[in-house]
Every structure is written in structure tokens, then in C-alpha cells.
N, C-alpha and C positions, 0 to 999 in steps of 0.2 A: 400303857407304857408312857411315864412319862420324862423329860428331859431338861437342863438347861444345857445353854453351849458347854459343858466341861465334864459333865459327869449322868449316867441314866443305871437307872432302877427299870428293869425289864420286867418284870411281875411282882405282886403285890407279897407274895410271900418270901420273897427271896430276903436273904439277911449280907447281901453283899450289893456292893455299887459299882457300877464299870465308867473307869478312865475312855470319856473320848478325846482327850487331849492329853499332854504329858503335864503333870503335879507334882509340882517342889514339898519337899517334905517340910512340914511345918504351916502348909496353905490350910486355911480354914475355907472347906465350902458348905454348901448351902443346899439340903435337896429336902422339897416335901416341908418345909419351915424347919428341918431339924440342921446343926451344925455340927460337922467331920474333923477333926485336925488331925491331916496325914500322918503318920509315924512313920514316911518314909518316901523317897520318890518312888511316885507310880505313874510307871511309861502307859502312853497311852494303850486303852485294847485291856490292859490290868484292870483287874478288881482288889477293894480293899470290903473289910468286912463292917457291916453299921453295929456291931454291938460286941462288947467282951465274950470272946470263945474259950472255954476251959477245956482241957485236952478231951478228946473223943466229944463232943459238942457238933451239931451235924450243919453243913453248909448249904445252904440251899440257892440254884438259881436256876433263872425260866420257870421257877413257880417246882423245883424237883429237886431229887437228892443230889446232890453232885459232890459231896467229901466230905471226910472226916477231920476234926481238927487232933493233928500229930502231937501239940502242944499247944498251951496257951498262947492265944490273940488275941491282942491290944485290939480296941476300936478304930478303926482307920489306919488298921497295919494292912498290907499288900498279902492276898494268897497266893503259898507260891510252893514248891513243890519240896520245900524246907521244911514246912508248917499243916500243912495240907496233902492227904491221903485217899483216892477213889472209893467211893461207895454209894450206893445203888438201893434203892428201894428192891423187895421182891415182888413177882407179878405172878401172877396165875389166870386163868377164864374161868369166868361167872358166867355162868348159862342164865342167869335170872335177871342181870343186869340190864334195865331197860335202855335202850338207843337212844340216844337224842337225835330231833330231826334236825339237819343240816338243813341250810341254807346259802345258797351260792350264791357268789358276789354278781351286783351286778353288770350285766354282760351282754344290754343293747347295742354297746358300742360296737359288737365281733359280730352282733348275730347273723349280719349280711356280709359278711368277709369272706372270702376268700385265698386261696393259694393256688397256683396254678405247679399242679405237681403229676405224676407218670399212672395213669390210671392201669391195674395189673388185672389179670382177669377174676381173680378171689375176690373184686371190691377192694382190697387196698390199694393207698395210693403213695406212689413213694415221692420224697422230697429231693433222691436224684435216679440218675437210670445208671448203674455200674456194673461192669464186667467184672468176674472175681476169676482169677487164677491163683488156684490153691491145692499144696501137698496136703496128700493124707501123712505123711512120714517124714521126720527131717532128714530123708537121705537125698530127699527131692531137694531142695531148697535151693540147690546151687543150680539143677534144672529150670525149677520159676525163674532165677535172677538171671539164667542165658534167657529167656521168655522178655524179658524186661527190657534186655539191652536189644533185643532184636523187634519189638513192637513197638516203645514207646516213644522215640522220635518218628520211625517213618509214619506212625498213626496222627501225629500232632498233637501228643500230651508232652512233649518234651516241657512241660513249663520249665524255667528257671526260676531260681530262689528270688525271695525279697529285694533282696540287695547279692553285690558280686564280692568277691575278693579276688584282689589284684594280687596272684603267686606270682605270676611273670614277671612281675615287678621286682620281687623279691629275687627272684631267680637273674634277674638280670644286674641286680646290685651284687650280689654274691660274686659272682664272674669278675665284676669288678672290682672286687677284695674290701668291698662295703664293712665295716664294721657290726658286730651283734648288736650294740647299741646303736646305732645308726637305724639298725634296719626296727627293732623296738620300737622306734618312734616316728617308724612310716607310715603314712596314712593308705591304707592297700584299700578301704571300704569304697564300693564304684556301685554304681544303679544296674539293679541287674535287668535281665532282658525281659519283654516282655510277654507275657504266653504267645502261645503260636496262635496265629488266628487261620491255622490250614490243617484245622483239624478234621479227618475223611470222614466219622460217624459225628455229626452234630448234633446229634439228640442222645448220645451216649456224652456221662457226665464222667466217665474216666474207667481205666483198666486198673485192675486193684490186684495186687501183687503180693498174697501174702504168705509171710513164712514164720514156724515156730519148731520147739525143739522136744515136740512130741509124737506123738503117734506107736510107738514101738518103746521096747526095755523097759517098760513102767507098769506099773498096776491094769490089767484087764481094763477095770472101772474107768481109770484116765482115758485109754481109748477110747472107750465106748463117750464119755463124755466131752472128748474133743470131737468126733462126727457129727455129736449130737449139735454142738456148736458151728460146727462147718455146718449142717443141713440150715441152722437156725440164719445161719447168713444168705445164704442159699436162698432162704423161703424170706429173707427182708423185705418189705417192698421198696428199696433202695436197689437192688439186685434186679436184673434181666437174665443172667442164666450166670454158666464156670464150663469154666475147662480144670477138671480135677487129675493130678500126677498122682500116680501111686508107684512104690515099686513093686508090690505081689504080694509079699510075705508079711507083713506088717501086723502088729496087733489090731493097727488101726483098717483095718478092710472095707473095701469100696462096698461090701453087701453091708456092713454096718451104717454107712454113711444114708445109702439108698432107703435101707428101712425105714430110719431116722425121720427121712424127707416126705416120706410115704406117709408118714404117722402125722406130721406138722402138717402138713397138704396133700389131703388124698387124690386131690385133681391138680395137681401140679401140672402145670403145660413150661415151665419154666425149662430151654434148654441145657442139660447138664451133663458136657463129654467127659466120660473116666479112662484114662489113656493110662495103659499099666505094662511102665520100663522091661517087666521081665516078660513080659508076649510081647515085646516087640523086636524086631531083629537088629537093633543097634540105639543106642542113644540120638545118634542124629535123627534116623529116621520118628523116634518117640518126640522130640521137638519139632522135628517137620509136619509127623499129622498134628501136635497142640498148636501150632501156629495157622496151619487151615482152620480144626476147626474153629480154634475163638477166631478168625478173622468170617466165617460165616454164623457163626452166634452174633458178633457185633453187626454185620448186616442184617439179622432180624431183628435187633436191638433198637437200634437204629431209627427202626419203622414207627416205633412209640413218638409221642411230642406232649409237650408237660400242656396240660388242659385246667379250666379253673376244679378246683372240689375244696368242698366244707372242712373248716378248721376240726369236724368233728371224725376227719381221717388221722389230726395228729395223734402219735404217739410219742411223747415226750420224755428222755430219762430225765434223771434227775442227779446231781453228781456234785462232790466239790472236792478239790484237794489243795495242797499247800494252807491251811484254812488259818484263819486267826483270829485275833478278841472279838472281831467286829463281823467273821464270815451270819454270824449265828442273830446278828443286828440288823444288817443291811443286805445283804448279798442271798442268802438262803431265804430268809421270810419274802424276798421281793419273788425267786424261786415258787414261793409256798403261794404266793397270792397268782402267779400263772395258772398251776397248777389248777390252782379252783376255780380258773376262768375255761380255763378247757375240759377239766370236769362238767363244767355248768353248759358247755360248748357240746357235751355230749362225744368228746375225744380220752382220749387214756394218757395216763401217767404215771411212772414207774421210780419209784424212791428203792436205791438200792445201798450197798454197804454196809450188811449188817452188823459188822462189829462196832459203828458208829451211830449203831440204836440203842445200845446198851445204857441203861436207864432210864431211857422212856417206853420200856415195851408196856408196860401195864397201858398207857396212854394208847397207843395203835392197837393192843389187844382191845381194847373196848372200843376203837372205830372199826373194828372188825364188824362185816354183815352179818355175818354169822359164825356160829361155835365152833364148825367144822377149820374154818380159815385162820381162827384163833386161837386154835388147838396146833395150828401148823406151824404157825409163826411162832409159837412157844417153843415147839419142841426143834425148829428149826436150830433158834438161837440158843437155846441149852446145851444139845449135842456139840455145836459149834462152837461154843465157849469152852466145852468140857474137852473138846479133842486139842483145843489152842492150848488150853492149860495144861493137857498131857505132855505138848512137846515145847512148852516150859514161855510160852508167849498169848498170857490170858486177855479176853478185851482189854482190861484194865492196862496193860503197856501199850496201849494202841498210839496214843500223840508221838509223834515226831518228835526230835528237837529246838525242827524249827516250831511246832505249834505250840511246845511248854514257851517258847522264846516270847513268842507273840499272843501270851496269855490263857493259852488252855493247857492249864493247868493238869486237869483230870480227862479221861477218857468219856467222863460222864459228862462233862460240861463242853466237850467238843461233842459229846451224841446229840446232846439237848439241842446246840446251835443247829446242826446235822437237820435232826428233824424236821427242823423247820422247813426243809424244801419240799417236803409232805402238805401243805399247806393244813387243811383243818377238815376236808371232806372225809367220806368213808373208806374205808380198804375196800374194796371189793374183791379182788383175788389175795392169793400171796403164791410165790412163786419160789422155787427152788430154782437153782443154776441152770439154763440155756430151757426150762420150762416157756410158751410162749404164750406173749400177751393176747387174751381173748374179750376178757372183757375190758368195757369201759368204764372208764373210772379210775380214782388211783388204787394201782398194783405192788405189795413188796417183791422186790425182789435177792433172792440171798446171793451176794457176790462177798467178796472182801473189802478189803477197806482201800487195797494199793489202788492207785488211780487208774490205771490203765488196763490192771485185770478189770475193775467194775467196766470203765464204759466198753469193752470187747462183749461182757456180759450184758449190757444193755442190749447193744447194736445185736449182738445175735440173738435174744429173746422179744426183737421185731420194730426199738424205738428206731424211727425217723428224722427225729432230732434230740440232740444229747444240751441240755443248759449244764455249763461248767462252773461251778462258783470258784474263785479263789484269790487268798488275802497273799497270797506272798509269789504268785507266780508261777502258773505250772503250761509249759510247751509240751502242749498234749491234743492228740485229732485222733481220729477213725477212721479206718480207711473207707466204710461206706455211709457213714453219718454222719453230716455234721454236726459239729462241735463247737456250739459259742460259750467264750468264754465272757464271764462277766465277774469283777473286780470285786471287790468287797471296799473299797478306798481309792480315793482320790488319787492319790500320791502315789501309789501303783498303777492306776490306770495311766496315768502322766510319764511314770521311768520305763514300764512293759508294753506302751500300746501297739507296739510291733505285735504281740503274740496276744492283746485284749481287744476281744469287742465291743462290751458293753461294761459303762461305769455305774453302780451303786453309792459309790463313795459320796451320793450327795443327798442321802440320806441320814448318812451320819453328821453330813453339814447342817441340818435341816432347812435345805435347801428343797427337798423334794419327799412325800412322801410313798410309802412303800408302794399302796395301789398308783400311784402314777406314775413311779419307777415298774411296777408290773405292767403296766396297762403298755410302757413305750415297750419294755420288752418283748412284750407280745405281739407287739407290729414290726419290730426285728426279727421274730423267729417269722411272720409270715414273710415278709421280704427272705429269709435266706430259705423256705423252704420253696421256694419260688425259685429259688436260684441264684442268688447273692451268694458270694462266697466269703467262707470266715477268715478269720487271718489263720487256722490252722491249714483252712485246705490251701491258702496261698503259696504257706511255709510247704505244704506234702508232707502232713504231720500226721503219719499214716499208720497209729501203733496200733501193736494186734499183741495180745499176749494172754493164751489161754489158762485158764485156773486151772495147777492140779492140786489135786485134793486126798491123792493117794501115796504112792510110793514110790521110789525107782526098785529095779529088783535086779 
């Protein structure tokens, strides 16, 4: 890859150039000894094309297919979703294909490293110790959130947000017949308070409260694979035990959840109260025993204290959203190069999003170990493309508007960038939805693309910590994983660093390169799985939202 300050050529086969700065149309530049004249401004993060395109002429970058030309393009015209059309090489498994041996970056600098994280009796280790209170059914949900308002100040998780807003203020100009315009241009923004520091379990890293709009009236399948997803949380090593609400009748049933758990961890010592609304003689009394028992779950919770262990307990997702020209330059390849330090570290790592591989699967089919895993991940993303396309939304409309805005153009050229948080090691597993991580090494996993179903999907197929790429800005956390986000650009890290923690953007300066922007990463993620908190856990940026994949009925 090479670059000057204004413009870079990412692989050698690609026929197009990417704007790292913004280009007046008319500027003559300069890449490789050959000369470009714009045909147009291109905002930064844009690509223009290095040679005459005659319609249907195929577009190549990251070294892959990524579009069709719609109609003819000038040399040094901008591709754009005018001119340019998604297309995809096809892929299959070759069982004869010989392996290339991988070799992992090097990785003296970690070898003595450590985390001091929650040692659980399976051998994992988690990066915090969390209480879960969780419905089988969203009839509960307004049960958890009485749960919520009666545990989480008198326990000392009452945190307060970032910052305050001054309503009282507002409310006390009104009174006084304050003007609408007046009050528009009141500054109500105040320092908000600070955590409590009289929190009763100190070794418990928070009560995690979570509610969604499943379990019953849906497809069989959705139940069973939402339990599947509560057991998977369940069995995190983030997780110390749940106090689980049921109402009785539900599709989603407490014997489904239990088997579930049984099967992920057949020695489970993890404690797990299932308290079910309809055996019990009144609602109060149903919240009176969930408030005993999780308040004696968090007493044996408690008992754990984060201890040093090998970076080779991490289990890393892998994740980006809001993404843009520059996620698939700077921000996901630094991603890619973690990855194969904790690879090489003898930890796991879990690249998930499948509709955001679409076009490079032939590439991860062949770092497939074997035929069996490559045979999976084919037919995963087949079916899954073909059932999108039935209900009339194929990979191929996956970009946003913000992500056509900010230069990706095709679905295939945001998978390609995508990719890259895969770094370059082997697959080792591949993984279907709330399936859990077993081996080490990197693992696919099949989620969707929305941000917040993937990382629900990470955290409950067993990752410990979630790297979040993102070029335009996404306020997004876990409730029992954290969630670092890191920028893809300067200038975003500078407007959002309320909601970022870590900058890339200075690689596109070349100010820093990738392995050294990985290598600092990687001492961020042991610092927060140590216990550093991210700016999402600051915020209580606590999304849960499970994937259905079936029907309502």
C-alpha cells in the first residue's frame, strides 16, 4: 500500500484511487509517476477511477470485485452510485486448495502481559463480574424495570450521566413567562455527578437489566433462539450468575433456556434464579423473592476479585458501524492487526456481520482450516442472502446513506473494508448465531450487519471485549461487554470524543502506522479489560437487541 499526503492506491490490482483529502476538480495529481486530472470534486474518503470505463467494465478494490461500471467513466471521474453498480466475484470450496502457512506478527512485546480479570471455574476469564436480570418474555419487562428502580441506587450503581441538564432551570424561566426563544438559547449543559463510590458488592462490576420484545407470538425458532442467546449470556465469563422473570405460558420457557445452558456448560456452577409470575401468589410477592434472590447471587458474586491471567483468555469481537471511505484504511486493518497479535497470543477472535463479507468470501473460504468450516460458511451466506432477497433486501442494498455519503459506494466495497478486521490469520471455527466460541483463533460468526443486533450476537457467543470501528459516529455499548470504540478519522475523534476511545485517524495522517496504532490498541484493550472503563460504560450504553430471523404469527 502505497501513499502520498492526498490520494492512496490500496492494492496493486485495484483500478481506482482513494481521496484522503478533499480534490478541486481540475487538480492534476500524482500517484506511482502516473498523472490524474480530476473530472470532478472528490470529497475526501472518495475514489475516482485510474483508467477509461466502458459500461459494464468491472471495478476493482482491495485487490476484488467491488462494481460494475453503469455507464461510461472518464479517468479521474468520482465512482458514485450514478455510474457504479454492486458486483461480486463467485466463490465456492476447493477441497484441493493447498493452505498457506500463516505467520503471525510479532508478538514479544504481549508475551509477558497480562490482565487482571474474574477467574470463573470453566477456566475463563472474564473482563468484568456482572449480575444479569433478565425476562424470558416481554410481558416481564416492566417487572425488570420495578427490579431496576428498587436495586440500582440503594446497591451504588446509581452512576449519573457524562454531563447534567439543567431542566429546573428551564422549568423555573417558564414560571416566569421566559420566552421559547429565550430559553433556546439557554445554556442548561452542567457537570454531572460523579459515580457513587458506596457501592455494597465491590467486586461485582454492575447489575445488567435487560429487556427485549420477544419470547412469545413469533416463530417457535425465535424462542428457542432467543434462550439460546440468554443461556449464551448466562455462560459469558463477564457474567457471575441471573435472576430470570418468566411469566409461565410463553413460547420462550424456562426448560428451553435451562437445556440451552446445560449444553454450553455441562458443569455450570453459575447461579441462575428462574422465578415464574404465574406460581407465584401476586406480583409483589414475584419481585420480592427476585430482589432476595439476586441480592444473595450478588453476595456470592462478590466473593470473586479480578486476578492477573494471559492475554490468551481474550476473546475479542470484532464490529464496526456508521463506517466510511477511510473505516476499511485505518480503523478496521488496525482491528486486523490486533487480531493477529492475540491470535499469535494463543486468544480468539470473532469477525462477525455477515452481510458485510459479501465479496470477499472466496478469500476467508480459503483461510478456512478445513473443508468442513468452508462448506459452512458458504452455505451460511447463500441461504442468508437468498432469504434477504426473498423479502426484497439483498446484501447488495446493505450501505446506509450515511455510508454511500461517505464513500462506499457498493456493499462490496464496504465488505472488502469490513474484512479487514479479520486480519490475515486462519478461520478456525465458523459459527452460526448465539453458537459459542470454542476454539482459538479467529472465528466467523453469522449476525447481521445492524450494529447492535451484531454486538448482542458477539457478547452472547462468549466475547469479553467488543473493538467498535467507526467513521461517522455510533453511541453504542453492551451491557456486559465492553465496548471500545475507535474512530476511523481525526476529525471525528475531535467532534465525538465524548462517545470515542481510541483514534486511528493518524494513520491516514501518516502520522502512525497500522501495527503501531494496533500494538497501542492492544494495551488499551488490556487496560480496560482490567477494568478501565469505556466512554460507553460511562454513558450506561447498555443495548441488547436480539436477532429474529423468523416470523411473527
Amino acid at each position: 500500500m502505497k501513499s502520498d499526503q492526498k490520494i492512496l492506491k490500496i492494492h496493486e490490482k485495484d483500478n481506482v484511487l482513494v481521496a484522503l483529502a478533499d480534490l478541486k476538480k481540475g487538480t492534476e495529481v500524482v500517484y506511482d509517476s502516473k498523472t490524474y486530472v480530476l473530472q470532478n470534486d472528490i470529497p475526501a474518503k472518495h475514489k475516482f477511477v485510474t483508467e477509461t470505463l466502458a459500461k459494464g467494465d468491472l471495478v476493482y478494490m482491495y485487490g476484488v470485485l467491488v462494481g460494475k461500471a453503469k455507464k461510461d467513466i472518464a479517468k479521474g471521474d468520482m465512482i458514485s452510485t450514478t455510474n457504479l453498480v454492486h458486483d461480486t466475484e463467485s466463490y465456492g470450496v476447493n477441497d484441493t486448495k493447498e493452505k498457506e502457512v500463516w505467520l503471525a506478527p510479532n508478538i514479544s512485546k504481549f508475551v509477558n502481559k497480562t490482565f487482571n480479570g474474574y477467574h470463573r471455574v470453566d477456566g475463563k476469564v472474564g473482563t468484568e463480574n456482572n449480575w444479569l436480570i433478565i425476562p424470558l418474555v416481554f410481558c416481564q419487562n416492566r417487572n425488570v424495570e420495578v427490579l431496576k428502580q428498587a436495586l440500582v441506587e440503594k446497591l451504588g450503581y446509581g452512576k449519573k450521566q457524562h454531563l447534567g441538564l439543567d431542566v429546573d432551570a428551564l422549568i423555573s424561566d417558564y414560571k416566569l413567562g421566559v420566552s421559547a426563544e429565550a430559553i433556546l438559547e439557554k445554556d442548561i449543559l452542567k457537570e454531572g455527578e460523579d459515580a457513587s463510590k458506596n457501592m455494597l458488592f465491590p467486586n461485582v462490576d454492575g447489575v445488567k437489566f435487560l429487556t427485549h420484545d420477544g419470547g412469545c407470538g413469533g416463530a417457535t425458532s425465535d424462542a428457542v433462539t432467543l434462550c439460546n442467546l440468554l443461556a449464551g449470556y448466562i455462560n459469558n465469563p463477564n457474567v457471575a450468575g441471573a435472576t430470570v422473570l418468566s411469566l409461565g405460558c410463553q413460547h420462550a420457557q424456562a426448560s428451553i433456556l435451562q437445556d440451552a445452558l446445560s449444553k454450553m456448560a455441562s458443569a455450570n456452577t453459575k447461579p441462575v434464579y428462574v422465578l415464574e409470575q404465574q406460581q407465584s401468589i401476586s406480583e409483589k410477592e414475584l419481585l420480592a423473592d427476585a430482589v432476595k434472590h439476586t441480592f444473595v447471587g450478588l453476595m456470592e458474586a462478590n466473593k470473586i476479585e479480578r486476578k492477573p491471567a494471559s492475554l490468551s483468555k481474550l476473546v475479542i469481537g470484532l464490529e464496526c458501524g456508521g463506517s466510511d471511505g477511510f473505516s476499511g484504511i485505518s480503523a478496521n486493518p488496525t482491528l486486523g492487526y490486533v487480531s493477529d497479535l492475540i491470535v499469535g497470543l494463543g486468544g480468539a477472535t470473532v469477525l462477525s456481520e455477515f452481510p458485510e463479507l459479501n465479496g470477499v468470501e472466496q478469500e476467508l473460504i480459503n483461510r478456512c482450516t478445513d473443508s468442513e468450516k468452508a462448506k459452512k460458511f458458504s452455505h451460511i451466506m447463500s441461504t442468508y442472502n437468498s432469504k434477504a432477497e426473498a423479502l426484497g433486501a439483498a446484501f447488495s442494498m446493505n450501505p446506509s446513506p450515511g455510508n454511500i455519503k461517505d464513500g462506499l459506494i457498493t456493499d462490496a466495497i464496504k465488505s472488502a473494508g469490513a474484512a479487514k478486521k479479520g486480519g490475515t490469520s486462519p478461520v478456525e471455527d465458523v459459527l452460526d448465531y448465539t453458537e459459542q466460541v470454542v476454539q482459538p483463533g479467529l472465528n466467523l460468526l453469522c449476525t447481521p450487519g445492524n450494529d447492535v443486533e451484531s454486538t448482542t450476537g458477539l457478547a452472547g457467543s462468549g466475547c469479553n471485549v467488543i473493538l467498535f470501528t467507526t467513521g461517522l459516529g455510533t453511541p453504542t455499548g453492551n451491557p456486559i461487554t465492553p465496548v471500545v470504540k475507535v474512530s476511523t478519522n481525526t476529525k471525528l475523534f475531535n467532534k465525538m470524543n465524548d462517545i470515542i476511545d481510541f483514534n486511528t485517524g493518524t494513520i491516514i495522517e501518516g502520522e502512525k502506522t497500522i501495527e503501531q496504532a494496533g500494538e497501542e490498541l492492544l494495551d488499551f484493550v488490556i487496560e480496560v479489560a482490567s477494568g478501565k472503563q469505556t466512554k460507553a460504560r460511562q454513558l450506561k450504553q447498555d443495548d441488547f437487541i436480539p436477532w429474529k430471523r423468523g416470523m411473527s404469527l
